[in-house]
C-alpha positions as CSV (number, residue, x, y, z in Angstrom):
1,X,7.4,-18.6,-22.5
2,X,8.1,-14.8,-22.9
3,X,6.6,-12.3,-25.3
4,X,7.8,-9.8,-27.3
5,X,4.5,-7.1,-28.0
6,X,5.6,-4.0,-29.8
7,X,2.9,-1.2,-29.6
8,X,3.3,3.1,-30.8
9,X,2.5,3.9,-27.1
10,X,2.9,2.3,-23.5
11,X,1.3,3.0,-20.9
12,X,2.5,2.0,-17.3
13,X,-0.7,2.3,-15.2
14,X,-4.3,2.4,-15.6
15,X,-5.8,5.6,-13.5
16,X,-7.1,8.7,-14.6
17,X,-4.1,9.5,-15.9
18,X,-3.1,6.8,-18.1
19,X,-6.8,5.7,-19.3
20,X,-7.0,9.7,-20.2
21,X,-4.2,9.6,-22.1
22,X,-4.8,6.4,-23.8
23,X,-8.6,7.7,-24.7
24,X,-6.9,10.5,-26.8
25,X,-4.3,8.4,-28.1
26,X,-6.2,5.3,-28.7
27,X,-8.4,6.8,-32.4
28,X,-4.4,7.5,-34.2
29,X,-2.1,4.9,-32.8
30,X,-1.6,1.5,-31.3
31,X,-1.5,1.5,-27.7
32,X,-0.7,-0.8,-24.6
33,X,-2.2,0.1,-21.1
34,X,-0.5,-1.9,-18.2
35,X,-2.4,-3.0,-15.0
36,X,-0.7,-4.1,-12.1
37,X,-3.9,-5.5,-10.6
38,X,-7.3,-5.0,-12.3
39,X,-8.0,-1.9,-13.7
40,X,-9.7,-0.2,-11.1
41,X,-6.9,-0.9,-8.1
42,X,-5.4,2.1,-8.2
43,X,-6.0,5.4,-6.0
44,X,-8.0,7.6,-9.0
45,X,-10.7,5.1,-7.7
46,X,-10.6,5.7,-3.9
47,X,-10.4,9.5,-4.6
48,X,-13.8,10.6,-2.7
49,X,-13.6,14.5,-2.5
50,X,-13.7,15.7,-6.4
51,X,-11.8,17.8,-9.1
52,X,-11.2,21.2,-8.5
53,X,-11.8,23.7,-11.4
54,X,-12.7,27.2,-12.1
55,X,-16.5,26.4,-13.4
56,X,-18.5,28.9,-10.8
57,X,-19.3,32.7,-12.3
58,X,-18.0,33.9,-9.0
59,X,-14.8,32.1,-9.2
60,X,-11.7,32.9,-11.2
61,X,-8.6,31.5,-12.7
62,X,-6.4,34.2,-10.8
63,X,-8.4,33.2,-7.3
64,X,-7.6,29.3,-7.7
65,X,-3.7,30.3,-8.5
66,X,-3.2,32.5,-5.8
67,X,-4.8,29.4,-3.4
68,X,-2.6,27.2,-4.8
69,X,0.2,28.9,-4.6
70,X,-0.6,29.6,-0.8
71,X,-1.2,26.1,0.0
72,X,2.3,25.1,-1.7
73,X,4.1,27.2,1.0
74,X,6.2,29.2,-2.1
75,X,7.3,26.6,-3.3
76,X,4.9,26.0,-6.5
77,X,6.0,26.9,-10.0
78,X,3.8,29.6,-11.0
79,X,3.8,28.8,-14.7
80,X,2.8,24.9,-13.7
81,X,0.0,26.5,-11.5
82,X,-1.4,28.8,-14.6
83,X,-0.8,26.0,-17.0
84,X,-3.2,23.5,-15.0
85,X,-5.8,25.8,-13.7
86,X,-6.3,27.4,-17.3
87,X,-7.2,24.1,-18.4
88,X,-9.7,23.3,-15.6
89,X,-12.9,23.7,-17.2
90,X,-11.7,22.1,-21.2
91,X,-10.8,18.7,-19.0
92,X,-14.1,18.8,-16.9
93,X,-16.0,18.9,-19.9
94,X,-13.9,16.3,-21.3
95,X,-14.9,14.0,-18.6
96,X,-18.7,15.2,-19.0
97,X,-18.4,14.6,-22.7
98,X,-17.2,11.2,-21.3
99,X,-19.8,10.5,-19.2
100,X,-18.9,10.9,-15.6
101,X,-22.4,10.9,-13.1
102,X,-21.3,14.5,-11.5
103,X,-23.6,15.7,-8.9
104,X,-26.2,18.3,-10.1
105,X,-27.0,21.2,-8.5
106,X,-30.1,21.3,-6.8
107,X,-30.6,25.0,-6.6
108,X,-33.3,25.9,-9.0
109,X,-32.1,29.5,-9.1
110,X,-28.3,28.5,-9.8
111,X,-26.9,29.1,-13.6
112,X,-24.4,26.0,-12.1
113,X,-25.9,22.8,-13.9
114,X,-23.3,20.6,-11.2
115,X,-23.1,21.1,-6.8
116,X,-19.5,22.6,-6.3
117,X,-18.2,22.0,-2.7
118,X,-15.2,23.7,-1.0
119,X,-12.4,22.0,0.6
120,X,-9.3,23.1,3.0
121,X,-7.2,25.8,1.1
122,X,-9.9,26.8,-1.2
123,X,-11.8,30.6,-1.0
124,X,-14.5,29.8,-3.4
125,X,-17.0,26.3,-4.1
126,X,-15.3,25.0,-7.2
127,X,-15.1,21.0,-6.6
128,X,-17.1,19.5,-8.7
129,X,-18.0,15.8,-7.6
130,X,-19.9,12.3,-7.9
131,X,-21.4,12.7,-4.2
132,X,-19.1,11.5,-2.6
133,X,-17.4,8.9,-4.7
134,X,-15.9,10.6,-7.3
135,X,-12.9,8.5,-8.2
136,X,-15.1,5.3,-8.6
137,X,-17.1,7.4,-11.3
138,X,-13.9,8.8,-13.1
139,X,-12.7,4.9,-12.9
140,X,-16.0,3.5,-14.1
141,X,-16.2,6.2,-16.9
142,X,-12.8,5.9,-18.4
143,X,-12.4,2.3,-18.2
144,X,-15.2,1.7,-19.7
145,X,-14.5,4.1,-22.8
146,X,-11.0,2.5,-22.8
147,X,-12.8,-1.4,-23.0
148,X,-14.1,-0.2,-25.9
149,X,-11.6,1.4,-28.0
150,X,-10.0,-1.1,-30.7
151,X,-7.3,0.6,-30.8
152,X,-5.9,0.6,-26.9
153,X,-5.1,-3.2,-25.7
154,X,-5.5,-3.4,-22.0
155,X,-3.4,-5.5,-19.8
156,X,-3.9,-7.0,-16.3
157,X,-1.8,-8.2,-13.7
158,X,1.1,-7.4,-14.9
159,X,4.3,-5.5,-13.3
160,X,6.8,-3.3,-15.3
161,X,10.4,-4.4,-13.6
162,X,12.6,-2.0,-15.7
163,X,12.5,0.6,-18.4
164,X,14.6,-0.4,-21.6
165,X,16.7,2.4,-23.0
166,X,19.1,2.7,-26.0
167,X,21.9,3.3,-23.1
168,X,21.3,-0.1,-21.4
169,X,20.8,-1.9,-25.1
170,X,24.2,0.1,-25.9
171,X,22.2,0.9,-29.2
172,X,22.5,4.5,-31.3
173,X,21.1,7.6,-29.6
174,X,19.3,8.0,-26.5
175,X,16.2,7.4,-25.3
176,X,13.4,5.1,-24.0
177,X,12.3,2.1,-26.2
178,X,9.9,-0.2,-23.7
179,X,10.1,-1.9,-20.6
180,X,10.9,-5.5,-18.9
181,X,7.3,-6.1,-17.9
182,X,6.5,-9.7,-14.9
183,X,3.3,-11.2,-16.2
184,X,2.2,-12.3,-12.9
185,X,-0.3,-14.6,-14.0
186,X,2.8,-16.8,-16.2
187,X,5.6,-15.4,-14.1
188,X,7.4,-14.9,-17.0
189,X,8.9,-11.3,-17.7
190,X,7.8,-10.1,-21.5
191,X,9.4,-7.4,-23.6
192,X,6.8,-4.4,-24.5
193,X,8.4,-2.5,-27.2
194,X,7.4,1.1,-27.7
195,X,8.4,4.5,-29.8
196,X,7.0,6.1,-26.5
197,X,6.6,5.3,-23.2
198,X,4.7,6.7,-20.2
199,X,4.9,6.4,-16.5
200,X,1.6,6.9,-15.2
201,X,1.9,4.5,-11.9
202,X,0.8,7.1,-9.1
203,X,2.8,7.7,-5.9
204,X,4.6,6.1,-3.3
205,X,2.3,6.6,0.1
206,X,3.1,2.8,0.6
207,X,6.1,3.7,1.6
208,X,4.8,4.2,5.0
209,X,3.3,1.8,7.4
210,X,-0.3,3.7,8.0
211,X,-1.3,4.9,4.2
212,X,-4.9,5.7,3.1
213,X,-3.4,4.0,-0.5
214,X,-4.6,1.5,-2.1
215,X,-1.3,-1.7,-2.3
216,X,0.0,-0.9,-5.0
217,X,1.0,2.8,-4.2
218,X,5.0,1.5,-4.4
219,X,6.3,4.2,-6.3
220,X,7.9,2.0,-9.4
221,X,7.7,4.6,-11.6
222,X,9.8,7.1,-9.9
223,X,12.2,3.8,-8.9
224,X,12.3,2.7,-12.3
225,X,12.8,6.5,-13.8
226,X,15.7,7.2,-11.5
227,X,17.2,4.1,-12.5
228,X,17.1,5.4,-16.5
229,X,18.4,8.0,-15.6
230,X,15.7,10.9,-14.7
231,X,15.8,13.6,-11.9
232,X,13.4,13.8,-9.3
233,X,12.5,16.5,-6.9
234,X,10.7,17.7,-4.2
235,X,10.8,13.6,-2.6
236,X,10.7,15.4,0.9
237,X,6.9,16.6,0.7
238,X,4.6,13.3,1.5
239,X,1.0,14.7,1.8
240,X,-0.8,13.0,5.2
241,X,-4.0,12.7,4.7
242,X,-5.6,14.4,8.4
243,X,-8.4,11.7,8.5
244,X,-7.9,8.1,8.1
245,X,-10.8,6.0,9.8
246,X,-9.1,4.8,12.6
247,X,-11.1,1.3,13.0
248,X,-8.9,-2.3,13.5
249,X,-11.1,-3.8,10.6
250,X,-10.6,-0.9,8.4
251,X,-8.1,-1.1,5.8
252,X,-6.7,2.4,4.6
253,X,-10.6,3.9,4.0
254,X,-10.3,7.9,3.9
255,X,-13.0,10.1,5.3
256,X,-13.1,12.9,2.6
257,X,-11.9,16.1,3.1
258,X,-15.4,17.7,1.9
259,X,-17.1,16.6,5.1
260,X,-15.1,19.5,6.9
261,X,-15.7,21.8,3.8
262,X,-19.4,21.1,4.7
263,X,-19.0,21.9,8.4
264,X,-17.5,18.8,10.0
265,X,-15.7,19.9,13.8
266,X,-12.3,17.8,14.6
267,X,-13.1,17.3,18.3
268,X,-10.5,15.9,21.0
269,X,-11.7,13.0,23.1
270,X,-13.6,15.2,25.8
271,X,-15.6,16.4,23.0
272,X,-13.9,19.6,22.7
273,X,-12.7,21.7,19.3
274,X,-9.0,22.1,18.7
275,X,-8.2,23.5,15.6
276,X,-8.4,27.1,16.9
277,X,-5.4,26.9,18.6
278,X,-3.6,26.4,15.6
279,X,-5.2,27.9,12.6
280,X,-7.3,31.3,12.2
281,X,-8.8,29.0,9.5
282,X,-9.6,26.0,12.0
283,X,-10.7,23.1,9.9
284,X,-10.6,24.4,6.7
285,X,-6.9,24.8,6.9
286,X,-4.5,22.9,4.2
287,X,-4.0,19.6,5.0
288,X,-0.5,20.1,6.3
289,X,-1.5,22.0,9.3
290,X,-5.0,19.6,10.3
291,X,-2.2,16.6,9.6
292,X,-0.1,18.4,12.4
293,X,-2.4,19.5,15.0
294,X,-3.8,16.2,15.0
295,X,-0.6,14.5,15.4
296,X,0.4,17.2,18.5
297,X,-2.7,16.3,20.0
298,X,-2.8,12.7,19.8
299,X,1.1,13.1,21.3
300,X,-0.1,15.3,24.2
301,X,-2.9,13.3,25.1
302,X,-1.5,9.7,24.7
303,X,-4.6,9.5,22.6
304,X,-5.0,6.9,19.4
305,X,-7.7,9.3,17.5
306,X,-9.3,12.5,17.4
307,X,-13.1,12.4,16.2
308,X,-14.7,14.5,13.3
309,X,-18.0,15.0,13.9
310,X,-20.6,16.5,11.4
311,X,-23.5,15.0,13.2
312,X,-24.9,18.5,13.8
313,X,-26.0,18.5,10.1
314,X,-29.4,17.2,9.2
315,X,-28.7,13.2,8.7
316,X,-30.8,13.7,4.9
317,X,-27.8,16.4,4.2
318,X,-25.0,13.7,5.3
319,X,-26.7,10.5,3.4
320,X,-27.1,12.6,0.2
321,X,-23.9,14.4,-0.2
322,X,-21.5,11.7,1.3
323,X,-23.4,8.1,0.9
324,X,-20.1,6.4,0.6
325,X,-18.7,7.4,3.9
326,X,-22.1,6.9,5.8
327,X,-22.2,3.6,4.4
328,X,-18.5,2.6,5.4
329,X,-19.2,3.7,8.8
330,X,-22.7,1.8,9.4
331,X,-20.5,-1.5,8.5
332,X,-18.4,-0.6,11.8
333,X,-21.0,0.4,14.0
334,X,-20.5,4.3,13.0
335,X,-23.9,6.2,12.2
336,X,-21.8,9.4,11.4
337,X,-25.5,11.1,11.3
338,X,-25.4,10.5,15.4
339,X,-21.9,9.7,16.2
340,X,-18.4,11.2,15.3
341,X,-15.9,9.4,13.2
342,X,-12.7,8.2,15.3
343,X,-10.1,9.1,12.4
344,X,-5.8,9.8,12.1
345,X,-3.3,10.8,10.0
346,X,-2.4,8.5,7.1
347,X,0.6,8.8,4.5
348,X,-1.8,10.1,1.2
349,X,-0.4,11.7,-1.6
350,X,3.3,11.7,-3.1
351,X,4.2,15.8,-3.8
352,X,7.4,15.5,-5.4
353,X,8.3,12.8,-8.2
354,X,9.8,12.6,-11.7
355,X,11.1,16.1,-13.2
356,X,8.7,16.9,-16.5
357,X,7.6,20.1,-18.3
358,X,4.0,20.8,-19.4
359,X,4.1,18.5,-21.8
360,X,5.2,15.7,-19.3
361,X,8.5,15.0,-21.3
362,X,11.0,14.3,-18.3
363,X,14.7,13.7,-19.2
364,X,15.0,10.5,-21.1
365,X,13.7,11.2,-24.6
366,X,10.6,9.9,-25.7
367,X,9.8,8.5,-21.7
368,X,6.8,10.6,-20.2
369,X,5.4,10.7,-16.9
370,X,2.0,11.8,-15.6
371,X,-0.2,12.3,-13.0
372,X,1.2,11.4,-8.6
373,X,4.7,10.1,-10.3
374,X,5.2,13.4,-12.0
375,X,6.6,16.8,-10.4
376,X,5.3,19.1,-12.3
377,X,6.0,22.3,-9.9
378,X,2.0,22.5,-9.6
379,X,1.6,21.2,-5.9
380,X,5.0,23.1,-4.2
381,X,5.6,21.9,-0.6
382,X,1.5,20.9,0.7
383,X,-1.1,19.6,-2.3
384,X,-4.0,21.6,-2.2
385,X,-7.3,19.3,-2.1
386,X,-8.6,17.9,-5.1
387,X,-5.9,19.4,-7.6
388,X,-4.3,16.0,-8.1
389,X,-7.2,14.1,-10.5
390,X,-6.7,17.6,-12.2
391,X,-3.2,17.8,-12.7
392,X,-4.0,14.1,-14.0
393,X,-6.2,14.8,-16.5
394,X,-4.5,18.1,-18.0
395,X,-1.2,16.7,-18.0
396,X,-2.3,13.4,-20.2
397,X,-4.2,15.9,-22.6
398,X,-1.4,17.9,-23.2
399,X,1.5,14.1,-23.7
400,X,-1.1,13.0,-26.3
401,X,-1.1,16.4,-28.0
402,X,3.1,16.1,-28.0
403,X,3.1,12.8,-28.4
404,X,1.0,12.9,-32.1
405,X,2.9,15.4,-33.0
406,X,5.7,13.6,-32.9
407,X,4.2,9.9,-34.0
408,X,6.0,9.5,-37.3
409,X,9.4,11.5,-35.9
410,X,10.5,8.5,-34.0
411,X,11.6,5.6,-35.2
412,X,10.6,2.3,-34.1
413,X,12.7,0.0,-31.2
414,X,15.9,-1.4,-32.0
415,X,16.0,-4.9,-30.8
416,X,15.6,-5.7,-27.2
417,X,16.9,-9.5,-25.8
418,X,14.7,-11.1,-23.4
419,X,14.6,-10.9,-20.1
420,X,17.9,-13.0,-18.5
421,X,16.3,-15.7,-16.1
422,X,19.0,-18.3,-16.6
423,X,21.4,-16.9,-13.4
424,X,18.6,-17.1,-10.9
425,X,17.0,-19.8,-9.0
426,X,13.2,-20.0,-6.8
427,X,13.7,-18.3,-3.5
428,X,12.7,-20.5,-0.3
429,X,13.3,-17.3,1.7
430,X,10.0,-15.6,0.4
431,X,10.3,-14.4,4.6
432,X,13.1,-12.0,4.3
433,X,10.9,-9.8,1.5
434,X,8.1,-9.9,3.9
435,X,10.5,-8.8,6.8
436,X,12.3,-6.4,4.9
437,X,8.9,-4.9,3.5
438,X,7.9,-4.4,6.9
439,X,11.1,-2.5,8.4
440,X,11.3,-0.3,5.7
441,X,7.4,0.9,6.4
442,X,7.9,1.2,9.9
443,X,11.0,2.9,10.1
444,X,9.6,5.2,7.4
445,X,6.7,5.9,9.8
446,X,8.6,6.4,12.8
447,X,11.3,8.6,11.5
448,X,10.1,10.1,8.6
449,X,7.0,11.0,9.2
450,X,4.8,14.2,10.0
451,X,7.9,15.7,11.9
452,X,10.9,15.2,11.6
453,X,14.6,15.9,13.1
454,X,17.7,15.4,11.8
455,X,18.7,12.5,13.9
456,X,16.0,10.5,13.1
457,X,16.3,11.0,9.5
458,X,20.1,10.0,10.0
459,X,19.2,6.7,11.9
460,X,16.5,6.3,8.9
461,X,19.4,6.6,6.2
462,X,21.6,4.2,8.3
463,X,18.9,1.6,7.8
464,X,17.7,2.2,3.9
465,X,21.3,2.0,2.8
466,X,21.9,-1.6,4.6
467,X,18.6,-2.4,3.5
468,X,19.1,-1.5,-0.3
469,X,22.4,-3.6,-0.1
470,X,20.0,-6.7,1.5
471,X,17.7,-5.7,-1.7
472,X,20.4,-5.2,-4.3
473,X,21.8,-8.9,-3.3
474,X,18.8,-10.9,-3.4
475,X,17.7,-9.2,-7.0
476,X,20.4,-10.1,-8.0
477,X,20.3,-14.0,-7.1
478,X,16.8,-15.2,-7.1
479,X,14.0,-15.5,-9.5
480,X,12.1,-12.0,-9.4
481,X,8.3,-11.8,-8.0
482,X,5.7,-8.7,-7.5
483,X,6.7,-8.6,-3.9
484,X,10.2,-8.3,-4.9
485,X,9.6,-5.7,-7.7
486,X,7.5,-3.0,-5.0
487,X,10.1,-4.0,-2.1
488,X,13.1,-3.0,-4.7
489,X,11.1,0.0,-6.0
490,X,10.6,1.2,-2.4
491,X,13.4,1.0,-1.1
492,X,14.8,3.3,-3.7
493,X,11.9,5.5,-3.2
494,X,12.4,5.6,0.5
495,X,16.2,6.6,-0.1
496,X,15.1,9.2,-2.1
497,X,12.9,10.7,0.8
498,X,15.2,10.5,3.1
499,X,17.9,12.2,1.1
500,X,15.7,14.8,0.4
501,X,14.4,15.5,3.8
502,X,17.7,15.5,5.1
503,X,18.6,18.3,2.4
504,X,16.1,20.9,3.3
505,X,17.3,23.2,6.2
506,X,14.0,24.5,7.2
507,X,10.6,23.8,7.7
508,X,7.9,24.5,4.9
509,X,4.8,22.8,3.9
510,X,4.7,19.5,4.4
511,X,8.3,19.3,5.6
512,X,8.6,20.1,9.2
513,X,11.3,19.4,11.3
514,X,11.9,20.2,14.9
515,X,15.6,21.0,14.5
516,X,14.9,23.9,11.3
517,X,11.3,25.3,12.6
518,X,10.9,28.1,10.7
519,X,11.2,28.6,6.7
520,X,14.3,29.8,5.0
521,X,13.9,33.2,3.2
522,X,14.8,31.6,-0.1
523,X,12.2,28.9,-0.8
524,X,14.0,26.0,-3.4
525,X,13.2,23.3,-5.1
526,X,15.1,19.8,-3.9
527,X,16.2,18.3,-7.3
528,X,18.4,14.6,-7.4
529,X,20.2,13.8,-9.9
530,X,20.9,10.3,-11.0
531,X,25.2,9.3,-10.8
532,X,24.7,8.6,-14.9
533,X,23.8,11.8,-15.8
């Protein structure tokens, strides 16, 4: 049967953003983490580059604004920017103080107790990592902290379908009281009650068919925010990744950035450098531009892959500072110390996202949302490498700060009926989700991908709006299932790309269409507004 839990605090996803928050929550309240999967499923743990934070001498808050602003093609809020960078260093030594393994400097003469690399974008060394695998030790760390907390209960496998507000409960006031959550293990849906409620559920990269995302990248808590009513912005700016290991046995494994920010040469085929032609900066440019030179060339030549090769650097150098990716390779038959890496472009990282302030507050009271889900204004129209795990963990510092301010202010949840299961029945027709989950990611891919033109965005809206109405009727008829829940939450993502790309009459960032090719003199933010507001 169904459950009714009733906790201070949820908390909708279990990365670096929610297990943060929940660590500085979990000493003054009663909270509820939710896990779609196991707890270390979600992207914070394939992040392999690092953080990036002001920590070096020769560094400076002022030099890491002014390259994040550039890489955001002037589109980034600049108090978002200042906000986030000014915390850098206070969230690394959270983590320290944590106990995340981050590499140490092995330069005696260095005042820098940690190695700082440099990725694309960046002017100065200032990512700090764990070699090569820096996600995994930020996932270790915090879960581990967060397993032993009494006061932060931890849930698996389980899927929030829908947020519960006062509106939909027709109760007094406004605001967000819980959320209609599938436990996939009983496949019963649960009521988890809350004064406050975050969205930390990452991005929506599985929106496309290649993605260096881990599955369950389906954007539900952008879906489920529009559906309560929040604005979202910025949908039009999907980050590829440049360099995807492009292997028919590997599933979505990403060859760090760093390697390039440690030398690493994009080659074509014949063996011969490219990124010259397109960038003063060759392959130290943002990700935008490597993303789109490597998806000219691979058009021009017919090609399936470029290479990125980094086997000019002594093979001790490559084993110690990227272990991860060496070992990944060897298991296909790739000794990057000899031979280059056969990579492409992947969907990676979700730019826009739910509309919140620097305290995360977005605009249903009392419902917060941190980390890839968010748009904070920090990442404009191109991510700059390794700010995301950042924006993460300063964003969940600065909810729990707002959110104990305002502990005993709220009141606790009206009451919330259970979930409605008696109009349903079991689906025999499990096939059309699979088919449906499929077009959707293909069609993304093919006309909404890393360029664009206004009549293959058109041909893409024809298709999400017949497919939301195939959605839309099967939700409504048969017994809900995880499949279901990510198909339904994509879709509505996927519309809410599409819309957005199809507003923006230029090319900037991470947008780039052939029919607008240059940017507009007055860069704007995309903002959507629900038809509730």
């Amino acid at each position: 049967m169904s459950q009714v839990l009733q906790h201070d605090v949820l908390i909708i996803g279990s990365g670096a953003a929610g297990l943060s928050l929940a660590l500085q929550l979990g000493d003054h309240c009663s909270v509820a983490v939710l896990s779609k999967s196991t707890l270390d499923d979600g992207s914070t743990r394939w992040a392999q580059g690092g953080i990036a934070a002001v920590l070096d001498t020769e560094d400076s808050v002022e030099s890491h604004v002014q390259d994040t602003l550039v890489a955001g093609a002037d589109l980034c809020e600049e108090e978002a920017v200042r906000f986030t960078v000014q915390n850098s260093k206070k969230s690394i030594d959270w983590l320290i103080r944590q106990g995340v393994p981050f590499t140490p400097n092995d330069e005696t003469n260095s005042d820098q107790p940690y190695h700082l690399t440099r990725e694309g974008g960046h002017s100065h060394r200032r990512i700090i990592h764990a070699a090569d695998a820096t996600g995994r030790a930020v996932s270790d760390t915090l879960i581990a902290q967060a397993l032993r907390k009494p006061g932060i209960d931890i849930y698996t496998r389980r899927m929030a379908v829908d947020l519960i507000t006062r509106r939909k409960l027709d109760a007094e006031g406004h605001g967000c009281v819980g959320a209609y959550v599938l436990n996939c293990d009983t496949e019963h849906v649960d009521v988890f009650k809350a004064r406050f409620v975050i969205l930390a559920t990452g991005g929506a990269s599985k929106v496309y068919l290649y993605t260096s995302n881990p599955d369950g990248a389906s954007g539900d808590g952008i879906a489920m925010a529009w559906r309560a009513g929040c604005r979202v912005a910025n949908m039009e700016f999907n980050q590829f990744h440049p360099t995807c290991l492009y292997h028919p046995q590997a599933k979505s494994f990403l060859i760090t950035e760093a390697l390039r920010g440690e030398g690493a040469h994009l080659l074509l085929p014949d063996g011969q450098r490219f990124m010259h032609h397109f960038d003063e900066r060759k392959e130290l440019a943002p990700r935008d531009v490597v993303a789109r030179a490597i998806d000219h060339e691979m058009k021009r030549l017919g090609s399936d892959c470029v290479y990125l090769d980094i086997s000019h650097k002594p093979a001790a150098f490559i084993k110690n500072h990227f272990p991860t990716v060496y070992e990944r390779c060897l298991e296909y038959g790739i000794d990057i110390t000899k031979d280059p890496i056969p990579v492409v472009p992947a969907a990676h990282y979700t730019c826009g996202g739910i509309v919140v302030d620097t305290k995360g507050h977005t605009d249903t009271p009392n419902l917060y949302a941190i980390g890839e889900a968010s748009f904070t204004g920090l990442h404009g129209a191109n991510r700059m490498a390794s700010n995301s795990l950042l924006e993460c963990l300063v964003y969940a510092e600065s909810a729990a700060k707002d959110i104990l301010s305002k502990l005993h202010c709220v009141p606790e949840p009206p009451y919330v009926p259970h979930w409605d299961e008696s109009q349903v029945t079991d689906s025999d027709e499990d096939v059309v989700i699979a088919h449906n989950w499929d077009e959707l990611r293909r069609f993304m891919w093919d006309y909404v991908g890393i360029v664009r033109t206004n009549k293959r965005l058109q041909r893409a809206k024809h298709r999400i709006d017949m497919l939301n109405n195939e959605i839309s009727e099967y939700y409504s008829n048969y017994k809900i299932s995880g499949d279901l829940i990510e198909l339904r939450n994509l879709s509505v993502v996927a519309d809410l790309i599409i819309r957005s790309a199809l507003m923006r009459k230029e090319s900037r960032g991470l947008h780039y269409t052939l029919d607008y090719p240059n940017p507009s003199t007055e860069p704007r933010n995309t903002v959507l507004t629900p038809d509730q507001w």
